[in-house]
LUMVEXKOL-231584 format. One line per 3 residues: number of its first residue (from 0); their letters; for each residue x, y, z of N, C-alpha, C. Coordinates in Angstrom, 3 decimals, always signed. Layout:
NUM	a	X,Y,Z,X,Y,Z,X,Y,Z | ...
//
This chain:
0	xxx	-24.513,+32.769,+24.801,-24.259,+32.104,+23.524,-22.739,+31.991,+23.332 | -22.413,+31.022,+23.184,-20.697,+30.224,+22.525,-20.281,+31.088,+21.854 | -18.900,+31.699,+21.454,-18.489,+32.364,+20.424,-18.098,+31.185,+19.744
3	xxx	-18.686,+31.566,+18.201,-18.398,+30.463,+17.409,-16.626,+30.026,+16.723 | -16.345,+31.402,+17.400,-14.154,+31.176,+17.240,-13.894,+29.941,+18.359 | -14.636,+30.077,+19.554,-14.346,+29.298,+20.901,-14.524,+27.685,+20.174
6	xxx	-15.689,+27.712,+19.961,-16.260,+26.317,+19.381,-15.813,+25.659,+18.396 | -15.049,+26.337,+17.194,-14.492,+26.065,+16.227,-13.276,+25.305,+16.505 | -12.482,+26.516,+17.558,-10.971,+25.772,+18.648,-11.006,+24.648,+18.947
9	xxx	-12.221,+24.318,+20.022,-12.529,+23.549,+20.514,-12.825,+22.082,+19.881 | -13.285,+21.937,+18.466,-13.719,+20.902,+17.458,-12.053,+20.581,+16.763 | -11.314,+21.712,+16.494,-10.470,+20.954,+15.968,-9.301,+20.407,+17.062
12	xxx	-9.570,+21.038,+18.389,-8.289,+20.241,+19.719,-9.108,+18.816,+19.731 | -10.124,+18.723,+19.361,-11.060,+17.712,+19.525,-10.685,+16.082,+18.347 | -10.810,+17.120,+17.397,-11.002,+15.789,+16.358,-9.693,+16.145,+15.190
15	xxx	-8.633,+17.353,+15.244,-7.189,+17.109,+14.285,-6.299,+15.935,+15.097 | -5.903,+15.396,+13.434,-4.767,+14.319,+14.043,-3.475,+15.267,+14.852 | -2.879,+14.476,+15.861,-1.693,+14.748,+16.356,-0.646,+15.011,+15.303
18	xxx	+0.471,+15.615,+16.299,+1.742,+16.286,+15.173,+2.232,+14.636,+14.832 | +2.029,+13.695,+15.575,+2.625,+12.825,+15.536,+2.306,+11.815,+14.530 | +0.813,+11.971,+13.995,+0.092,+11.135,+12.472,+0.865,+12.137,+11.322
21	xxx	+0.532,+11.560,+10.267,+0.131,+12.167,+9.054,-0.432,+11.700,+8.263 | -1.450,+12.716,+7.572,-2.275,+11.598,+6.619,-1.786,+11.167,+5.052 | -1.115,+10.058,+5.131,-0.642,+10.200,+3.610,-1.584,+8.860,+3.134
24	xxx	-2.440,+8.733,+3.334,-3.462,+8.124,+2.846,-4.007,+8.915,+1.776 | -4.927,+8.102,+0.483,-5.616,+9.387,-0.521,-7.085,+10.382,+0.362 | -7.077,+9.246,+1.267,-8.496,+9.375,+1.800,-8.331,+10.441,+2.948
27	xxx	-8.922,+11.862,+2.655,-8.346,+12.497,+4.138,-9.359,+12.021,+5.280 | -8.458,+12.682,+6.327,-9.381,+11.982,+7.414,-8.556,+10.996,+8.307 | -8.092,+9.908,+7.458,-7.807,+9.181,+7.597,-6.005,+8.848,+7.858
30	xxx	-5.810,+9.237,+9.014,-4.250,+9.565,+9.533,-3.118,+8.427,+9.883 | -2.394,+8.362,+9.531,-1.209,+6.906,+9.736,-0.687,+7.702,+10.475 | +0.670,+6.284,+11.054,+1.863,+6.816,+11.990,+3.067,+7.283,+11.123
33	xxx	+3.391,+7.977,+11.074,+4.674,+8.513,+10.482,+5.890,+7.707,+10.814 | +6.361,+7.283,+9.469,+7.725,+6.352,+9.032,+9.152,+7.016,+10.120 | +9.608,+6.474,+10.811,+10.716,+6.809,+11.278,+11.820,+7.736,+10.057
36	xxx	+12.248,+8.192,+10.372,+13.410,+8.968,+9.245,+14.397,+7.881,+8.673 | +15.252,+7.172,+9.687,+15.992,+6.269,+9.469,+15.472,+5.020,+8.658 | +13.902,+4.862,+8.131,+13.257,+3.790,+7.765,+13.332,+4.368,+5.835
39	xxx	+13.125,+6.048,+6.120,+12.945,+6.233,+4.849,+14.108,+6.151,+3.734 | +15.443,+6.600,+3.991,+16.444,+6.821,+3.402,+17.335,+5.047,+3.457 | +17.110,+4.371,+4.163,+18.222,+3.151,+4.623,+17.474,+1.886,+3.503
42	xxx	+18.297,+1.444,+2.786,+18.164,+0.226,+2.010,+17.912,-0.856,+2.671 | +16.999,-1.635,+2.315,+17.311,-3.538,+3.214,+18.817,-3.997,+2.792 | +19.218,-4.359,+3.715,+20.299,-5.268,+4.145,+20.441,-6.288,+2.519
45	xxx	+21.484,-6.396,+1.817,+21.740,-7.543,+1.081,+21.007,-7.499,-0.418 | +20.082,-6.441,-0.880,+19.666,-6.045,-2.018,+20.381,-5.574,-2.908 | +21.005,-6.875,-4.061,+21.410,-6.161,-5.147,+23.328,-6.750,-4.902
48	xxx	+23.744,-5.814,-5.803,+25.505,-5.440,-5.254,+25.531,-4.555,-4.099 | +24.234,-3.592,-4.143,+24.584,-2.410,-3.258,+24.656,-2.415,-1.839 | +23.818,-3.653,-1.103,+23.906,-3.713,-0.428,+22.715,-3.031,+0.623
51	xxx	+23.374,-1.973,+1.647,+22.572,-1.226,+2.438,+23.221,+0.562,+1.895 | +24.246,+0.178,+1.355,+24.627,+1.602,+0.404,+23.473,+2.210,-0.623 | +24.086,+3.449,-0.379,+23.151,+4.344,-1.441,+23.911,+4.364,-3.013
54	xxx	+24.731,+4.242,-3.174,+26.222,+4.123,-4.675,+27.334,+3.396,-4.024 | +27.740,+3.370,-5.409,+28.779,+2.457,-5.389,+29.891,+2.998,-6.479 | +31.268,+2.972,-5.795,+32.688,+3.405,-6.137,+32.818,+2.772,-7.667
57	xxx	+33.309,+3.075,-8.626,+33.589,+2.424,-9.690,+34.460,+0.942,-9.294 | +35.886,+1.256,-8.569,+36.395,+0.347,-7.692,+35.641,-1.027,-7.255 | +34.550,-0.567,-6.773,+33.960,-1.422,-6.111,+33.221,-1.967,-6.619
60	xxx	+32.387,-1.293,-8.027,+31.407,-2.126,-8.750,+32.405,-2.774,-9.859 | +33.862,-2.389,-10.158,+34.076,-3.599,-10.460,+34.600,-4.945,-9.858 | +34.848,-4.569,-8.819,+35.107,-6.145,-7.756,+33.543,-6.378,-7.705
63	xxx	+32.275,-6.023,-7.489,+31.018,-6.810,-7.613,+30.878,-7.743,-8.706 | +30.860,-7.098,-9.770,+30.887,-7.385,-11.077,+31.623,-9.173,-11.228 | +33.002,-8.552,-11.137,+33.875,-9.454,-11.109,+33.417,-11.114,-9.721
66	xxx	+33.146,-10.479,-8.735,+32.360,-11.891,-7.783,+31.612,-12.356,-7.971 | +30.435,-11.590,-8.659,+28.825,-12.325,-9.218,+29.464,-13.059,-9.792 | +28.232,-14.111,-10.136,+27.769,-15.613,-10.646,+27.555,-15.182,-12.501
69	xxx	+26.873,-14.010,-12.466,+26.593,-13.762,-13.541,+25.779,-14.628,-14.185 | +24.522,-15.042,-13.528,+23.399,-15.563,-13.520,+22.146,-14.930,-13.624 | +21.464,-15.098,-14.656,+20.470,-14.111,-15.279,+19.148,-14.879,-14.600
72	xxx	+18.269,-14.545,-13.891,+17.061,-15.060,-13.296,+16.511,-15.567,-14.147 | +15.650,-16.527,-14.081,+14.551,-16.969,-15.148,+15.489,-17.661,-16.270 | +16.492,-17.204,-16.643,+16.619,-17.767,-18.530,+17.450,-18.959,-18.065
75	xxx	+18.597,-19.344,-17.123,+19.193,-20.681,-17.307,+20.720,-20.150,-18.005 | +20.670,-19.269,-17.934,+22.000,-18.828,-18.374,+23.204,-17.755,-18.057 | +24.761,-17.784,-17.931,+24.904,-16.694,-17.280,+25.938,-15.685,-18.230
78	xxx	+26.373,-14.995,-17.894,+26.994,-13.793,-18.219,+28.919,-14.192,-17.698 | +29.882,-14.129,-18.600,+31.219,-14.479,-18.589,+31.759,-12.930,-17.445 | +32.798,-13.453,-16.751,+33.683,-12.237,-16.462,+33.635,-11.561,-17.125
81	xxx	+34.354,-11.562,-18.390,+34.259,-10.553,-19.338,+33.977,-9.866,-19.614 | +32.602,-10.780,-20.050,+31.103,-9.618,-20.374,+30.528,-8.863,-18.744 | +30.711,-9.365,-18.320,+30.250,-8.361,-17.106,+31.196,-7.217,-16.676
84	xxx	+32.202,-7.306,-17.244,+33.271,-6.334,-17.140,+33.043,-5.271,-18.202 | +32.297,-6.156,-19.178,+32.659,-4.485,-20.414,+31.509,-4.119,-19.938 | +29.741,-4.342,-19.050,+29.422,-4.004,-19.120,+29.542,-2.329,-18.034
87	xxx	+30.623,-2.657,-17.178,+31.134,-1.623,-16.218,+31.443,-0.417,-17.514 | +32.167,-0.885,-18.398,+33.146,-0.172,-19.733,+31.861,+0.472,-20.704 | +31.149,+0.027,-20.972,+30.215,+0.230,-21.889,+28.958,+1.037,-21.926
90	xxx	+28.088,+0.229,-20.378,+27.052,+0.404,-20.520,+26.712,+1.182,-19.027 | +27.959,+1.293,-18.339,+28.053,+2.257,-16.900,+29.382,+2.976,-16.714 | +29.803,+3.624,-18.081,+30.859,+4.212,-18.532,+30.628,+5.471,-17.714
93	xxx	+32.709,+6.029,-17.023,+32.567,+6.906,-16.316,+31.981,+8.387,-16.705 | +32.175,+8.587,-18.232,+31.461,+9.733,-19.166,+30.413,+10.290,-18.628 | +29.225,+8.464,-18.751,+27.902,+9.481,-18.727,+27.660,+9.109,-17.420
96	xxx	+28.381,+7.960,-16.274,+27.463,+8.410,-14.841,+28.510,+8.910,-14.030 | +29.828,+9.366,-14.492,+30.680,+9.642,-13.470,+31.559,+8.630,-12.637 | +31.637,+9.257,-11.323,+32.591,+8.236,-10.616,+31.702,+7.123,-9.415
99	xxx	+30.728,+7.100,-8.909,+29.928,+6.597,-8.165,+28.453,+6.162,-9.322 | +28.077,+5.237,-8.983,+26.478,+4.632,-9.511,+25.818,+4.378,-8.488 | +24.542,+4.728,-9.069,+23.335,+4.817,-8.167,+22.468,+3.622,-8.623
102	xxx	+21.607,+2.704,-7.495,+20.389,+2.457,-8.057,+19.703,+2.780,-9.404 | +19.356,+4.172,-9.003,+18.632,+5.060,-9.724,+18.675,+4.738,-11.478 | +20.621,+4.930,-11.648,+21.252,+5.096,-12.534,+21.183,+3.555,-13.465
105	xxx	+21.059,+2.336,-12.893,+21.005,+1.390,-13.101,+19.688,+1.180,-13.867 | +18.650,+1.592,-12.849,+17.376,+1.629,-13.483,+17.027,+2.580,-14.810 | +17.711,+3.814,-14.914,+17.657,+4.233,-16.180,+18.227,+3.456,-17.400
108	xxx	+18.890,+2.839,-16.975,+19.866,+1.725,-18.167,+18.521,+0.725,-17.923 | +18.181,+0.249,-17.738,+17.313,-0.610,-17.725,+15.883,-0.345,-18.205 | +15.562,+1.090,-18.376,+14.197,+1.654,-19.101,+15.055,+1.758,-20.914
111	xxx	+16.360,+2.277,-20.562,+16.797,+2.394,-21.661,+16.545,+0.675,-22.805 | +17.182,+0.249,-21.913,+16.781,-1.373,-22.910,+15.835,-1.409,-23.016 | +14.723,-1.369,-21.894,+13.339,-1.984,-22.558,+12.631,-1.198,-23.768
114	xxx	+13.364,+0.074,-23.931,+12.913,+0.913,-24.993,+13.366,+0.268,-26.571 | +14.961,-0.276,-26.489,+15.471,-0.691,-27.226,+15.008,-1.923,-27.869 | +14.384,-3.159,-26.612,+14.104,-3.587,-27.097,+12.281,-3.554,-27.705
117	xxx	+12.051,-2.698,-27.478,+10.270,-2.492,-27.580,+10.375,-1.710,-29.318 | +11.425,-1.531,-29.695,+11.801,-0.674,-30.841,+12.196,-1.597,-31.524 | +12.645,-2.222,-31.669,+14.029,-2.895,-32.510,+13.161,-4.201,-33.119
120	xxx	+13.560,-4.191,-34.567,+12.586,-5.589,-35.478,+13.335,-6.869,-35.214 | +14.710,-6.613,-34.658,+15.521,-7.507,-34.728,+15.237,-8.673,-33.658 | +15.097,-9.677,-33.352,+14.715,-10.711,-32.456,+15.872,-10.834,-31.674
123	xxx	+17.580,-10.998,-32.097,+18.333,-11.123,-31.725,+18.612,-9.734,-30.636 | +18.611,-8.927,-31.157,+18.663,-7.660,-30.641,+17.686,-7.621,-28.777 | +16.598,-8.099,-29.600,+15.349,-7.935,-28.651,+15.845,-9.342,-27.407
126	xxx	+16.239,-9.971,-27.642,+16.335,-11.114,-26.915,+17.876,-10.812,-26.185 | +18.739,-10.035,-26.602,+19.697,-9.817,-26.051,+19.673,-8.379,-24.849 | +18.636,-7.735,-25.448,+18.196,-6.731,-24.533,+17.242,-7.345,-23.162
129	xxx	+16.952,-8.042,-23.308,+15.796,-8.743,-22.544,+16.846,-9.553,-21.415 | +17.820,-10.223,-22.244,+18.573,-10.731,-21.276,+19.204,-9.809,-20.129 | +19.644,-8.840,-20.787,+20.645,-7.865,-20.300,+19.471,-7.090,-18.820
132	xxx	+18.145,-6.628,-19.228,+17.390,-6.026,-18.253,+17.279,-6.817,-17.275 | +17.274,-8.083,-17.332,+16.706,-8.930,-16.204,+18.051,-9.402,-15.318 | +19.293,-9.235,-15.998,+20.571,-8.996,-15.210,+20.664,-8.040,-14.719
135	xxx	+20.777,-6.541,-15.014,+20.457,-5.391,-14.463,+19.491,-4.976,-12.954 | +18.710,-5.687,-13.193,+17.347,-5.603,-12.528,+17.829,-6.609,-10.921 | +18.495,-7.774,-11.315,+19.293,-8.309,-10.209,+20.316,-7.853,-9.741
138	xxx	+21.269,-7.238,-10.431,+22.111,-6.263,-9.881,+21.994,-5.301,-8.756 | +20.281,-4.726,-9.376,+20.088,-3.122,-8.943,+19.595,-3.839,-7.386 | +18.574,-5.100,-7.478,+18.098,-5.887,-5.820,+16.559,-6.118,-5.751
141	xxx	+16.078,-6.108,-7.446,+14.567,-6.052,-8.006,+14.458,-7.652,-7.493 | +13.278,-7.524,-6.691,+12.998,-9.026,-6.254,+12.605,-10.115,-7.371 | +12.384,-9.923,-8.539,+11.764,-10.981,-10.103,+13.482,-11.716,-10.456
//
């Protein structure tokens, strides 16, 4: 008679995925190929200001700033030097993100408006926030 430790061995050299799957499916069982490392951390090429960077220099996001079109997707309208400059001053002030911006950081400014405007009775308000997210959102390399 089999020792049932032998047989047990034997079922899982048999039927566990390799070191080389992992299952990040919900469904176990069910094993993929594991993402290269270099696939997980690396940006697409040309998304956004940022580029294939992870942040961006204050320096540098204001020469972005300053080259954009300042063209808001969808509305037909764009954003002055200016105003894209105070928004470096204002609304990505070195205070609260420091000396480098992130993606990340962009996108919190951008939950921040939609809060503002999901709050606010004001139409003007709401329509100026609306503008502002969907500039943001092109900035950050959001495909809409």
């Amino acid at each position: 008679m089999p020792n049932i430790h032998q047989s047990f061995v034997k079922f899982l050299m048999n039927h566990a995925p390799s070191a080389k799957t992992t299952s990040t499916n919900r469904y176990p069982g069910t094993p993929q190929e594991r993402v290269p490392e270099g696939e997980i951390t690396q940006r697409e090429t040309g998304q956004g200001i940022f580029g294939n960077r992870s942040c961006l220099t204050r320096p540098r996001l204001k020469v972005a700033l300053k080259k954009d079109k300042g063209k808001v997707p969808g509305m037909g309208v764009a954003y002055t030097q200016k105003e894209r400059l105070e928004f470096e001053e204002k609304d990505f002030s070195k205070e609260k993100y420091g000396t480098h911006l992130t993606p990340y950081e962009i996108h919190k400014e951008i939950k921040k408006l939609k809060k503002t405007s999901m709050y606010s009775s004001d139409l003007g308000v709401k329509a100026r926030a609306r503008k502002k997210v969907k500039y943001f959102g092109q900035l950050r390399g959001d495909e809409k």
